[in-house]
N, C-alpha and C positions, 0 to 999 in steps of 0.2 A: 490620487490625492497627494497634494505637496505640503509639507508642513509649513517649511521657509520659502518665499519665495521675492529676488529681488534683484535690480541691475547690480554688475560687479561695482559700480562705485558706492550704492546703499549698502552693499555688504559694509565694505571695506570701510566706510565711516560708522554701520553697526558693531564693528570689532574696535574699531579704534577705540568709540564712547561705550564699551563695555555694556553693549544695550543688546549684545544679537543671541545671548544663551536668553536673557530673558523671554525674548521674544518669540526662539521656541519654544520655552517651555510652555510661554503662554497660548499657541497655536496649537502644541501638542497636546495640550491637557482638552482644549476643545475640538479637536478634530477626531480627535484617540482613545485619550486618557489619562490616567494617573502616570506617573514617570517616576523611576528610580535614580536615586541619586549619581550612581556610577556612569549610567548613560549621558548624564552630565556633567560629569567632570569627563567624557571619552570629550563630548561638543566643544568645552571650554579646551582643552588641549590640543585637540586637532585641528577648529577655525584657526586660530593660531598660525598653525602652517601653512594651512591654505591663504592666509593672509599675505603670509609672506611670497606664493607662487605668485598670485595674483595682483603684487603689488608692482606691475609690469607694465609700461605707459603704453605698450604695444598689443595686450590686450584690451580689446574693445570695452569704453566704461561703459555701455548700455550694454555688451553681455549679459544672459541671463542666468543666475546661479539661483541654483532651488537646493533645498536641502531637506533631507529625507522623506522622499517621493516613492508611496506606497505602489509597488504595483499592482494593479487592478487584479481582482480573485484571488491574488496569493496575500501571505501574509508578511511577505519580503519587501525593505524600505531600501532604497539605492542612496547611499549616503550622501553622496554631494552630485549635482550636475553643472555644467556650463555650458551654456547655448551662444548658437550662434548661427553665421556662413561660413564657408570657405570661399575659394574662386566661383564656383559652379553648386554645389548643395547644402542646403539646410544640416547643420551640423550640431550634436549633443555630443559632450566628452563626458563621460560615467565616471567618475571617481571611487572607489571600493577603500574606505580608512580604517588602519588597524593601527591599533593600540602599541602591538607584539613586539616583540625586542628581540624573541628567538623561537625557531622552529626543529621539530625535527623529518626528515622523510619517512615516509612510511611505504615501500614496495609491496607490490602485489597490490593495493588498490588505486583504481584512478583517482586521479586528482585529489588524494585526502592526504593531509600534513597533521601534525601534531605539534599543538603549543599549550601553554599554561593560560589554564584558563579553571574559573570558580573553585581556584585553592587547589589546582592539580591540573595533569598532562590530560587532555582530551584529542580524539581525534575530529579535525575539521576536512572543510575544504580548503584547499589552495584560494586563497587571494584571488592570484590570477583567471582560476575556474569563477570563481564568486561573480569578481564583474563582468566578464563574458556574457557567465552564462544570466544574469538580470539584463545585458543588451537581447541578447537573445530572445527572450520573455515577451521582453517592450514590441520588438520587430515582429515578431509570432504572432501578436494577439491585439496589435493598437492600430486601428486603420488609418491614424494621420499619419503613424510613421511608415506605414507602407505606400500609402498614394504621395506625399509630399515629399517624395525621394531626402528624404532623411536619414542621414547618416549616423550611426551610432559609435562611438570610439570608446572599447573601455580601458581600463586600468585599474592599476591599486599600487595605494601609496601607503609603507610603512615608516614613517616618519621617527617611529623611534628603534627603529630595527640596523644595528651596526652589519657592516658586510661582513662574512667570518671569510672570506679570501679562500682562497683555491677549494672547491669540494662543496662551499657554501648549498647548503641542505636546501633554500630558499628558490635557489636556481637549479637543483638538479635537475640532469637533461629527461630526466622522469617527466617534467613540468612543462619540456617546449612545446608543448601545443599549445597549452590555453598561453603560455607566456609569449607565443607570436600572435596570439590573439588579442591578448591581455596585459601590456608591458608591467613590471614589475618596480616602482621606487620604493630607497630606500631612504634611510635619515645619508644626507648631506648628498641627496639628488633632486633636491629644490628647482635647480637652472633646467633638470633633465626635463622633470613634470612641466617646467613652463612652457618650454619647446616645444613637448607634445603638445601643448592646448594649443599655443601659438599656430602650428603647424593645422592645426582643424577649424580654428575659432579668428576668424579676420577681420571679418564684421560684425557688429553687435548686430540684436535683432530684436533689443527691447524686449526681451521673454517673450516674443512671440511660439519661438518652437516649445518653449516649457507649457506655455498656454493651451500647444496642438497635441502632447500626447498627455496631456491632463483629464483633454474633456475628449479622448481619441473614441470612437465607437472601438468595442472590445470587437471582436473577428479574428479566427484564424489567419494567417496569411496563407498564399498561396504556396509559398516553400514549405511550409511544416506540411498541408496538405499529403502534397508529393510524394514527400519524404515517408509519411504515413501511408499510401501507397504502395510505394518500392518495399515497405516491411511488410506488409501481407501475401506481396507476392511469391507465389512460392513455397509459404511458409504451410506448411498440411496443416498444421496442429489447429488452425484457427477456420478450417472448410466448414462449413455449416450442411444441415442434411433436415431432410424431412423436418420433425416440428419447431427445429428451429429457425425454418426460416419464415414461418407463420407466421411466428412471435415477432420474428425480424421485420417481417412486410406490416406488420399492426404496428410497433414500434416507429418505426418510419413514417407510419401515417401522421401517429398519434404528434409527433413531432411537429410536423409542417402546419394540422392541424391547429397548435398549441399557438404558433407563430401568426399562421394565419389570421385566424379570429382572437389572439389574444386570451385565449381561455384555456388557464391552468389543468394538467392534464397529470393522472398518476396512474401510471402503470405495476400490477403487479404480478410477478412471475412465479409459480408456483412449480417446485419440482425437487427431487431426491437427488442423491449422487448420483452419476454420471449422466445425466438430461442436459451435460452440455453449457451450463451457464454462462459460464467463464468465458465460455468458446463465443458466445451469442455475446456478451457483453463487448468484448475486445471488438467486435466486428460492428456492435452499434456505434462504439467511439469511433471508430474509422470514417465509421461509412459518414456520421454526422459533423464529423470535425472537416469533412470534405468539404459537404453541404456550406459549409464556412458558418457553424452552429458552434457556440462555445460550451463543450462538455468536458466531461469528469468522469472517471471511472473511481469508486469511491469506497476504500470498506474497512471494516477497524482494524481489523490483525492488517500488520506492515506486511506479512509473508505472500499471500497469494499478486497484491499487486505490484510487491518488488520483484517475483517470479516473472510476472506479464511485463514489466516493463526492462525485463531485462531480456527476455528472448526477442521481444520488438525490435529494442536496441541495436544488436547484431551490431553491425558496421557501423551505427549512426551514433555520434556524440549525444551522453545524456542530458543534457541542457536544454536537449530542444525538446526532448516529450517529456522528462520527468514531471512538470507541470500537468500532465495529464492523471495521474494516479496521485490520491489526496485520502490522507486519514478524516474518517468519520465526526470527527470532530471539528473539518476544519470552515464551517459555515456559522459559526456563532453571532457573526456580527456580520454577514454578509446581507448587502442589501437585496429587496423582494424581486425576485424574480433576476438577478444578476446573470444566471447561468441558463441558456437554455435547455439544454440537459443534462440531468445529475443522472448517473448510472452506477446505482449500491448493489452492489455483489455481495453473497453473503449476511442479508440485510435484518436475517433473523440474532445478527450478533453485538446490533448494533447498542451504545450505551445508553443510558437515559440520559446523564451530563455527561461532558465533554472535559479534560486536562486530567494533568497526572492526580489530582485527587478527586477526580470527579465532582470538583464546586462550581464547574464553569458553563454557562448558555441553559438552557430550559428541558428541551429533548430533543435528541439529534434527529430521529424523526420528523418531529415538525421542523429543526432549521432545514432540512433538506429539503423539504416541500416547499417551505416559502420561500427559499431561495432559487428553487427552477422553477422556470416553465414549464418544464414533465421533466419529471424526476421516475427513473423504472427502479423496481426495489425485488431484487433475486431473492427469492425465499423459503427455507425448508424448516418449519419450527422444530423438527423431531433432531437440530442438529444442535439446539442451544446446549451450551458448554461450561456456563460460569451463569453464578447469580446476577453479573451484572448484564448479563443478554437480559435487551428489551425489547427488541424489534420483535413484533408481532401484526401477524393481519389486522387484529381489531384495532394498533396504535396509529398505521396507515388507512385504514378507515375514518376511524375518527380525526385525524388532521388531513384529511381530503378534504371531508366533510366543512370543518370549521374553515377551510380554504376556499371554498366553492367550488371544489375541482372533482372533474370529471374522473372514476375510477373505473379501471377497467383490469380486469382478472383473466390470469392467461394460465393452464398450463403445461407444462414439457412432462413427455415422459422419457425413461433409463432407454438410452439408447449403447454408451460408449465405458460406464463401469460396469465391473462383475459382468463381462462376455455377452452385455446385451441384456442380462438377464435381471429382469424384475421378479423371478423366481428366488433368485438368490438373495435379494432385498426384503422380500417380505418373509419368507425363511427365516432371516435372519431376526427381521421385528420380533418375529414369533419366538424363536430359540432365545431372545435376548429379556423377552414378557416384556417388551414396550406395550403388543396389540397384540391382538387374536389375528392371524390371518388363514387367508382361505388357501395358502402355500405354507402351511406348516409341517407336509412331509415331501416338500418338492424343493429341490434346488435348482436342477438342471442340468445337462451332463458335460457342460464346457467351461465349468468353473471349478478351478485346484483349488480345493480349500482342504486344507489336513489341520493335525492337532498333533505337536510334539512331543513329547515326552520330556524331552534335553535338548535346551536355550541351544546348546552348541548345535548340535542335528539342525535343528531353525536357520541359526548366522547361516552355517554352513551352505542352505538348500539359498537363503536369500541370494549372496555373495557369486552362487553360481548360478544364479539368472539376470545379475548384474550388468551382463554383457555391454548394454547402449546404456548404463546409467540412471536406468528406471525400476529401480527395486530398492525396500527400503525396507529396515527397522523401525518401530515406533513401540509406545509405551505406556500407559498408565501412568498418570503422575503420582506416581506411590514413592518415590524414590528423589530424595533431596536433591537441588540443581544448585552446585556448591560452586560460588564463585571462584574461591582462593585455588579452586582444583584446576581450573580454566589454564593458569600460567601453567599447569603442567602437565603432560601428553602423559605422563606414566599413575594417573588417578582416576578412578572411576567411577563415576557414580553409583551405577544399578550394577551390584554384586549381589551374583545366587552361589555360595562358597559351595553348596551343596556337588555343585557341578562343574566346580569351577570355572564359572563364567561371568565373565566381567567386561561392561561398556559403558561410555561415557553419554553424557547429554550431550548434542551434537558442540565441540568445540568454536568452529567458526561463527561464520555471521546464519544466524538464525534465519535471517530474512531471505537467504535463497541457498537455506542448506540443502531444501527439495532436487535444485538442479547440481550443486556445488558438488566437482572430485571428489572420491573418497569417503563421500558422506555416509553411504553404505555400511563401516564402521563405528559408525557414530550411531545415536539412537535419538528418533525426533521425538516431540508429544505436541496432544492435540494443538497448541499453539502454531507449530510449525510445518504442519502439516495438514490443516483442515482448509479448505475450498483448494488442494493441490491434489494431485493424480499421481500415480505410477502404476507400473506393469504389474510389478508383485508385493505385495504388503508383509511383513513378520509383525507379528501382535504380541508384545508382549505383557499381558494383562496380571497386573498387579491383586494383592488381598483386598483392594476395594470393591472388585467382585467374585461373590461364593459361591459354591453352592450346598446348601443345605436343607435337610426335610423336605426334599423335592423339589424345592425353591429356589431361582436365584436372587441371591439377596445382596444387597448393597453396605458399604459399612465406610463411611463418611472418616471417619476416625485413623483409617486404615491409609490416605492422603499424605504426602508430603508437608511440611512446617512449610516449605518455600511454593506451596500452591495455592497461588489468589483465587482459585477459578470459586473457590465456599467463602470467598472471603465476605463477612457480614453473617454470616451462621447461627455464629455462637447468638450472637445479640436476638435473630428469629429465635432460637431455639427458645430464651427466654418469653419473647411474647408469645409464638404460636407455635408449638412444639411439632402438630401434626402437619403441618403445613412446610416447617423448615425440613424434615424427614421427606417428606414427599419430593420436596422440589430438590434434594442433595439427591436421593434416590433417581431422580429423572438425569439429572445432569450426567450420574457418573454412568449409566446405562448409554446416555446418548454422546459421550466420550469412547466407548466403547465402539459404539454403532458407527460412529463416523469412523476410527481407527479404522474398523473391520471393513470399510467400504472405501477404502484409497486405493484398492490395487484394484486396475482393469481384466488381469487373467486370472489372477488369483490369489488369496487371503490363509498366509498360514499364521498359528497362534502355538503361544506356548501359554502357561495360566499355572501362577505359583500353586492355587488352590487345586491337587488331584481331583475331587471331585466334578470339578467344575473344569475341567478337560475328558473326562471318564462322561459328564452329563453332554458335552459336546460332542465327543464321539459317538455316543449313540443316537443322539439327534444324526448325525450326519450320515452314518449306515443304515438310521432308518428312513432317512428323505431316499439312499443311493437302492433301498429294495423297495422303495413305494414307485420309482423312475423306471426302474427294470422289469416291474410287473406292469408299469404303463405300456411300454414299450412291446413287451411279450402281448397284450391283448389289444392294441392297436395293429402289430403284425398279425394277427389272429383275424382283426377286422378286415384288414386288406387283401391277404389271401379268400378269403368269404366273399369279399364284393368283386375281387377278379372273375371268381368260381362262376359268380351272380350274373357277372358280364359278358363271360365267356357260353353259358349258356344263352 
């Protein structure tokens, strides 16, 4: 979708008669929507300059310039374009315009800068990363620009950005990739920018090329394919086995199907920690985006799929799949059936609205349904976390239903957490009183799970299974996540003075502290660690679970001030008192339940509440003598039936 779109000599008389901010706004308001005043005064300031590149007898006046040209599925607008030829191909020059006047470097991350932005220092992208990687995007996913050998040029132009001379933050040699990708002007490189266009854009073409990735059929191309390809190979973590490749061959079908006959298709995946999800998901995106099928892998917490798209990554620049991994929210306005497959991980966490206040779209359930073709939806109710988890069987039922679409129910069982063992899952249901289960004194004899005494004994035992970077701390949100503490390594959140033991919420980027150095010192919570894995888990369970009068009991109250997960509570409490109790009591069980099920070999805990380590350890030595008398009259039977055979 193009907002502006026009030969360079209609621009260039829309600026002169003061007629071209109008006429966005009045395009944008009906193409879009409502518009903020500061986006227009960016337009009135920046045409401007472009005015001035452009006022060049040597650029073609039927050149095509479109301005703010949404790209298809994301919600990213490429600020300026100019179209054209060269000698030999169909030519688009990207423009990327900022504002900015000054930056600062930031090392240790790719391509992100820091400048003043909404009243303070924020961290971005590079410029130069910005319009790369939006050419990128366009050639990946628009089939005119890949059959009509179209060539894409970006750039970005900071028109009021002064050069700071030797060392200039702007240009550090940090940046020369996207910046040999992506040239970089600044104010009083007006002649530089026109060069470049000059050098790509010879002959107009009457917006013909703006015309061809307007209305381009969306398609992967076949370079992203590839490339998505070469990242699975190899790569163990994402092998599939037994029932997941069921789901995967139904899944497959249920797609082509969907295509074939045009009949909306919704897949649902039922299954507990370790049955692989994650693993099955990453491998349908592959395998469909091959297919040359435009999907998504989709789910609200940012951690588990900036996890996947960062071991993907490996070698390959992120511009070209980040587009593959999308928050939950981001289908509000997408049109019906735009994607052929939406693939929701973790889809029991999903919100009912969408933005930072939750006022935006209807339910992210149904946008996601109407917006694929077959949309699969990974799900484990027993793992909802916060009161605004919505996702539920019956809400994927009922907007099937109202969709006309085919449902179909699949599901995995525990093959790859807790040592295979579905012993130790339902064990745990039982010992935790989510269920009754029928492994209430069974765990299994290949899963370490102990109970500490002293936090430190815990770090300690974690730290030393650390080895390859898969053992972790994690926590109860009982214990405040203080910003101000952030700037400084020597503050710690979660102190037990008792023991003298003291850890932080994990300092870094949350979003992939699961893989991130060092993290292992640090302490995650359910946010940053639920649909992610490791080898060994430390638990440390806060006073929001007890145990008393036999009972484990839950105590809502016992929570951090800085924990959204009750956030709306208080206001239940008022209308339905039993009901708000109920459902705080489910969450912080099932906050628990997932902590305690992140490590594949083993789960150790420490638990502020004595009792409630005193009631786990004897659950545990009585599952370890009900296992051992299993054992002792199974060997009983064997010898008997040898005896039986041998006569």
């Amino acid at each position: 979708m193009i907002v502006y779109e026009a030969t360079k000599a209609e621009f260039l008389e829309d600026v002169f008669h003061d007629e071209l901010v109008n006429n966005i706004c009045n395009n944008y308001n009906a193409k879009i929507g409502k518009i903020n005043k500061s986006e227009v005064r960016s337009w009135d300031n920046s045409m401007q300059y472009m005015y001035r590149v452009l006022s060049d007898s040597e650029i073609p006046s039927d050149a095509g310039v479109a301005i703010e040209f949404k790209i298809p599925h994301t919600s990213r607008r490429v600020d300026f374009l100019i179209s054209g030829r060269d000698a030999e191909n169909n030519s688009i020059v990207i423009v990327e315009l900022k504002q900015w006047e000054s930056v600062e470097a930031v090392k240790g991350k790719e391509a992100i800068v820091k400048t003043a932005m909404n009243r303070g220092l924020v961290e971005t992208t590079h410029p130069s990363y910005q319009a790369w990687s939006y050419a990128s995007l366009i050639k990946d996913y628009n089939e005119n620009a890949q059959n009509e050998d179209m060539r894409l040029y970006p750039c970005a132009y900071l028109h009021n950005y002064l050069n700071q001379g030797q060392g200039d933050p702007l240009t550090d040699s940090i940046y020369d990739y996207y910046i040999d990708k992506a040239p970089v002007f600044i104010k009083g490189d007006a002649q530089r920018l026109r060069n470049f266009i000059k050098r790509y854009i010879q002959f107009g073409d009457n917006k013909e090329n703006l015309y061809k990735i307007e209305n381009g059929r969306i398609r992967p191309s076949k370079s992203l394919q590839d490339s998505l390809n070469l990242m699975l190979k190899g790569n163990d973590e994402f092998v599939m086995i037994d029932g997941q490749k069921v789901v995967y061959e139904e899944a497959v079908h249920l797609a082509k199907e969907a295509l074939r006959t045009n009949t909306k298709q919704v897949l649902v995946v039922r299954g507990g920690p370790g049955t692989g999800k994650s693993v099955l998901a990453i491998n349908l995106l592959v395998h469909l985006t091959n297919q040359s099928m435009v999907c998504q892998y989709v789910t609200k917490n940012a951690a588990p799929r900036n996890i996947y798209a960062t071991k993907l990554k490996r070698d390959f620049r992120k511009g070209h799949i980040d587009n593959l991994f999308k928050g939950s929210g981001s289908y509000i306005n997408a049109p019906k059936d735009e994607f052929d497959v939406l693939i929701v991980d973790e889809a029991h966490r999903l919100n009912l609205k969408s933005g930072m206040f939750q006022n935006l779209g209807e339910n992210q359930t149904k946008e996601i349904i109407e917006a694929s073709k077959l949309s699969i939806f990974f799900i484990d109710e027993r793992q909802r976390v916060t009161l605004k988890d919505a996702g539920s069987l019956s809400e994927i039922d009922r907007f099937a239903k109202e969709n006309n679409a085919n449902l179909t129910i699949m599901n995995l069982e525990s093959q790859f957490r807790c040592n295979g063992s579905d012993g130790y899952l339902a064990w745990l249901d039982d010992v935790l009183q989510i269920r009754e289960t029928a492994n209430s004194d069974y765990i299994g004899s290949q899963y370490d799970f102990r109970v500490f005494n002293n936090p430190n004994d815990l770090r300690k035992e974690i730290e030393s299974k650390n080895k390859n970077n898969k053992a972790r701390i994690v926590a109860g949100y009982c214990w405040n996540w203080d910003k101000d503490g952030k700037n400084n390594p020597n503050y710690y959140d979660i102190v037990l003075e008792q023991y003298d033991f003291k850890i932080s919420w994990n300092l870094g980027n949350s979003e992939t502290w699961a893989i991130d150095a060092d993290s292992v010192k640090e302490a995650g919570c359910i946010h940053t660690s639920q649909g992610l894995e490791f080898e060994y888990v430390g638990v440390i369970i806060g006073n929001d679970m007890r145990f008393e009068d036999g009972q484990i009991i839950t105590d809502y109250t016992e929570r951090a001030k800085t924990d959204s997960s009750l956030k709306g509570l208080k206001k239940l409490l008022k209308e339905d008192s039993a009901k708000a109790l109920k459902l705080a009591d489910e969450i912080i069980r099932n906050t628990y339940r997932t902590l305690m099920t992140r490590g594949q070999k083993g789960c150790y805990v420490y638990c502020t509440d004595p009792e409630l380590a005193k009631y786990l350890k004897n659950r545990y030595e009585q599952s370890n003598t009900v296992y051992e008398q299993n054992e002792f009259f199974r060997s009983e039977f064997r010898v008997a039936e040898e005896k039986e055979d041998y006569k």
